[in-house]
KEDRENLUM-71645 format. One record per residue: residue in one letter; y, x, z of N, C-alpha, C in turn. Coordinates in pm, whole numbers, padded with zeros to 5 digits, always signed. Layout:
N
aYXZYXZYXZ/...
END
This chain:
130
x+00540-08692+13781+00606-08578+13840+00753-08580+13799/x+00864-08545+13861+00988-08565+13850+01039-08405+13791/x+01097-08412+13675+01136-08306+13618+01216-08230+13738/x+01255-08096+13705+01354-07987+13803+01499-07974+13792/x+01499-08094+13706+01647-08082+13707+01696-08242+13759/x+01599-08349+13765+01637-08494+13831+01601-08521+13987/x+01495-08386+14032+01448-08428+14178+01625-08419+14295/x+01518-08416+14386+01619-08398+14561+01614-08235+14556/x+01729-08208+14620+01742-08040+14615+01579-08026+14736/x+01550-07912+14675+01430-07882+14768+01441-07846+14909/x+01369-07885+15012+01413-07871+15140+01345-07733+15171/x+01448-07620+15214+01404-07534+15243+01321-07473+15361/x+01289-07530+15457+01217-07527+15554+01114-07673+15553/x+00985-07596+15589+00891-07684+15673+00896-07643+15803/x+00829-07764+15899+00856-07737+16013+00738-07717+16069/x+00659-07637+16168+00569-07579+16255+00598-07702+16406/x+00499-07646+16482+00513-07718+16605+00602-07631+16688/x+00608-07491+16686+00754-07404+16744+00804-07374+16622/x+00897-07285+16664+01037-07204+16564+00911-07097+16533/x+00841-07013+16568+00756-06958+16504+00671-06973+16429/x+00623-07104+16391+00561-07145+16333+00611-07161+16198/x+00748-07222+16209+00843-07231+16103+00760-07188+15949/x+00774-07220+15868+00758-07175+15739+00805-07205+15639/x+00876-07094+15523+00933-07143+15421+00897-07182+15344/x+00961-07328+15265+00872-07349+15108+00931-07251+15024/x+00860-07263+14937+00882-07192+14795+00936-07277+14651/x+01024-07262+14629+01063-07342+14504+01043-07264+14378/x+01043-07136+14366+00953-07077+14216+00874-06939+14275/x+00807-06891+14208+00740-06827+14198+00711-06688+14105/x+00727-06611+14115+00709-06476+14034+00540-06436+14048/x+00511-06429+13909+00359-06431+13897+00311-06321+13821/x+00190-06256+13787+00179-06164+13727+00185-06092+13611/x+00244-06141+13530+00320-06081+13378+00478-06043+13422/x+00534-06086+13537+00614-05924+13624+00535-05803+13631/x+00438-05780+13661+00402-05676+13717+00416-05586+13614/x+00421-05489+13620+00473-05338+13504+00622-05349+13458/x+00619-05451+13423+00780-05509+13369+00875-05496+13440/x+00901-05590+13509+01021-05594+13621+01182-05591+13543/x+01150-05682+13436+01284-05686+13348+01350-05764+13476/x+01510-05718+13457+01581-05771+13545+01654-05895+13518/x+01667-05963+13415+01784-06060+13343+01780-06146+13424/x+01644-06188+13561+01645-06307+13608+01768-06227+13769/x+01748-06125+13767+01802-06093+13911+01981-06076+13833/x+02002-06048+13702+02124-06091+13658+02205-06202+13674/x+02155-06354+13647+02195-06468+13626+02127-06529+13731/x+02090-06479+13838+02083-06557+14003+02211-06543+14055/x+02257-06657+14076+02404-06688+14137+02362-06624+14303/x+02275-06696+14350+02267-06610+14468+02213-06548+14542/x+02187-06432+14444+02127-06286+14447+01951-06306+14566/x+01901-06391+14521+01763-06427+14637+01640-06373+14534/x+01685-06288+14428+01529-06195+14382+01521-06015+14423/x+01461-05986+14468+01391-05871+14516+01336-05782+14456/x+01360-05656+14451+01408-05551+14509+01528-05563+14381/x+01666-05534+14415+01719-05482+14299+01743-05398+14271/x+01768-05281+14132+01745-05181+14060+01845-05122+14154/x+01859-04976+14204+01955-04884+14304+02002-04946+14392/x+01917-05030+14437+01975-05108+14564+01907-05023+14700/x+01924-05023+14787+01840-05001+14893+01841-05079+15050/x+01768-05139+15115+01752-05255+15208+01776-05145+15346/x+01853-05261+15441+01861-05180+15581+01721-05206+15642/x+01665-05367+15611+01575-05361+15715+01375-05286+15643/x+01457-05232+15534+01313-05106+15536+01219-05174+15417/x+01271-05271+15321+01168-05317+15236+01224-05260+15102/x+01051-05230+15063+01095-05119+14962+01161-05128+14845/x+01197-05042+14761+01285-05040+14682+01223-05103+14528/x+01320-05076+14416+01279-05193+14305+01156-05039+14259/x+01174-04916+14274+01050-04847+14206+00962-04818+14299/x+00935-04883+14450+00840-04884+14501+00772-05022+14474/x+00745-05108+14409+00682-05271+14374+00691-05243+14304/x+00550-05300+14247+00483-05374+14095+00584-05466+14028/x+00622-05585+14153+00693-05693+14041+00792-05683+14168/x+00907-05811+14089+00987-05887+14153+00943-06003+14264/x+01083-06033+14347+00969-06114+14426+01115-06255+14525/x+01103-06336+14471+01187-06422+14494+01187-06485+14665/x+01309-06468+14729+01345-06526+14894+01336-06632+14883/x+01267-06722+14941+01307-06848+14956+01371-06877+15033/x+01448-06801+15140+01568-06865+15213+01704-06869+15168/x+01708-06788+15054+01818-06750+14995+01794-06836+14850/x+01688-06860+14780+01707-06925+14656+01788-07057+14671/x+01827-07135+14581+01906-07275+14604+01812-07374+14468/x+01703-07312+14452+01627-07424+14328+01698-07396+14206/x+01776-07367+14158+01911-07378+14009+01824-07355+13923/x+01692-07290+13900+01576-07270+13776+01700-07140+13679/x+01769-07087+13722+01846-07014+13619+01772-06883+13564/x+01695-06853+13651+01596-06719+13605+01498-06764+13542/x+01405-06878+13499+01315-06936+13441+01353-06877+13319/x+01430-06927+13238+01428-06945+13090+01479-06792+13033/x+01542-06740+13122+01600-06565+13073+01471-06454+13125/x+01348-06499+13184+01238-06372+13196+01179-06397+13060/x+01152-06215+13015+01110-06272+12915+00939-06255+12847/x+00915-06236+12996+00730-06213+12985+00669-06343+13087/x+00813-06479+13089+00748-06564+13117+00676-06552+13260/x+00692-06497+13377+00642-06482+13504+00691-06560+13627/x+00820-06613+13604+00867-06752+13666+00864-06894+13678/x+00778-06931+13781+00754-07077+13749+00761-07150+13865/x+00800-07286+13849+00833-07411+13948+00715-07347+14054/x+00659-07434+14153+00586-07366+14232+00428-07500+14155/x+00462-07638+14119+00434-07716+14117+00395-07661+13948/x+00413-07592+13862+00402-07567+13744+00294-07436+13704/x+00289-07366+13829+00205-07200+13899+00093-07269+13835/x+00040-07163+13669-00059-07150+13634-00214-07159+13797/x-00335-07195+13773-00346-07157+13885-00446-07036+13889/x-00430-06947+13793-00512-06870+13805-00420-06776+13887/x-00333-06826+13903-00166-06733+13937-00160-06770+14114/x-00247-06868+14126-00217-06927+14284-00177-06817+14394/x-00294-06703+14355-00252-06635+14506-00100-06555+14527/x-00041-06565+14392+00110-06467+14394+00191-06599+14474/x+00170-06704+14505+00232-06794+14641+00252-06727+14718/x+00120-06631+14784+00155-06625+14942+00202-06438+14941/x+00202-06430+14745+00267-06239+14726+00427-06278+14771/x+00434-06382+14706+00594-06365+14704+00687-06424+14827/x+00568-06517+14893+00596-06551+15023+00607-06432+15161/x+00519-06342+15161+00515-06281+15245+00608-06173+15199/x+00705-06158+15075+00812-06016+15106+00917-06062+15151/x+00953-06160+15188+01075-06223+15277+01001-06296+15386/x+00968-06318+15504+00959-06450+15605+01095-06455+15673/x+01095-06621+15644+01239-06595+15781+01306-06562+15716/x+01392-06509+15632+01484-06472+15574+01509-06264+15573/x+01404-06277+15654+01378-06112+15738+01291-06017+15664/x+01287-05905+15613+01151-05864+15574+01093-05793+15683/x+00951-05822+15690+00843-05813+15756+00743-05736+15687/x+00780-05562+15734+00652-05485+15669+00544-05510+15715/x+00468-05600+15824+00378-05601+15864+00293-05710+15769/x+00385-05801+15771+00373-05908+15656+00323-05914+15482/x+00381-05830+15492+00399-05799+15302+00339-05675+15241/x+00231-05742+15205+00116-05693+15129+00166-05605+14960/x+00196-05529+14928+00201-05490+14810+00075-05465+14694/x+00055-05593+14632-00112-05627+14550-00043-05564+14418/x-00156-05464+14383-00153-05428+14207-00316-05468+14224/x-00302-05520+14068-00420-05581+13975-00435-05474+13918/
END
């Protein structure tokens, strides 16, 4: 396996047989030792601002705010791979996607579905408390 700091920048799109089909990869993952927490240090030291919801922020297109969610929840159209939020969470809930404990598997398709497309999609995005 090729460490995260020697690979190819991650390609942010897979491709479908239409544009609807489209789907984003995921290069990390927010898993469940966010949940209650929601320390922010990783949405601090993201150069470009692709973690979700932030603290007094509020979204035009209607996705809820940082005290309506359990956890944080990382864009993958907006992340760029940099691993800079990894090492500053400090309940440890960020991980490669390739590194995702797998008892942790299903927070893939948590953190996938609060961004599609770059768009949020309330129809999409399931809000799971354990």
């Amino acid at each position: 396996m090729l460490s995260r700091t020697s690979h190819a920048p991650f390609a942010p799109f897979e491709r479908g047989e239409t544009p609807n089909e489209r789907t984003v990869a995921v290069a990390y993952i927010i898993a469940e030792p966010c949940i209650g927490t929601k320390d922010t240090a990783c949405v601090d030291v993201c150069p470009v601002d692709c973690i979700h919801p932030a603290k007094g922020r509020t979204y035009d297109d209607g996705r809820p705010t940082f005290d309506e969610t359990p956890q944080l929840y990382i864009d993958p159209t907006e992340c760029i791979d940099c691993g800079a939020c990894v090492p500053v969470c400090p309940v440890t809930a960020i991980f490669p996607l390739e590194d995702l404990p797998e008892k942790w598997r299903a927070y893939t398709e948590i953190n996938a579905s609060y961004v599609v497309g770059g768009k949020f999609q309330p129809d999409r995005f399931q809000i799971r408390r354990n």
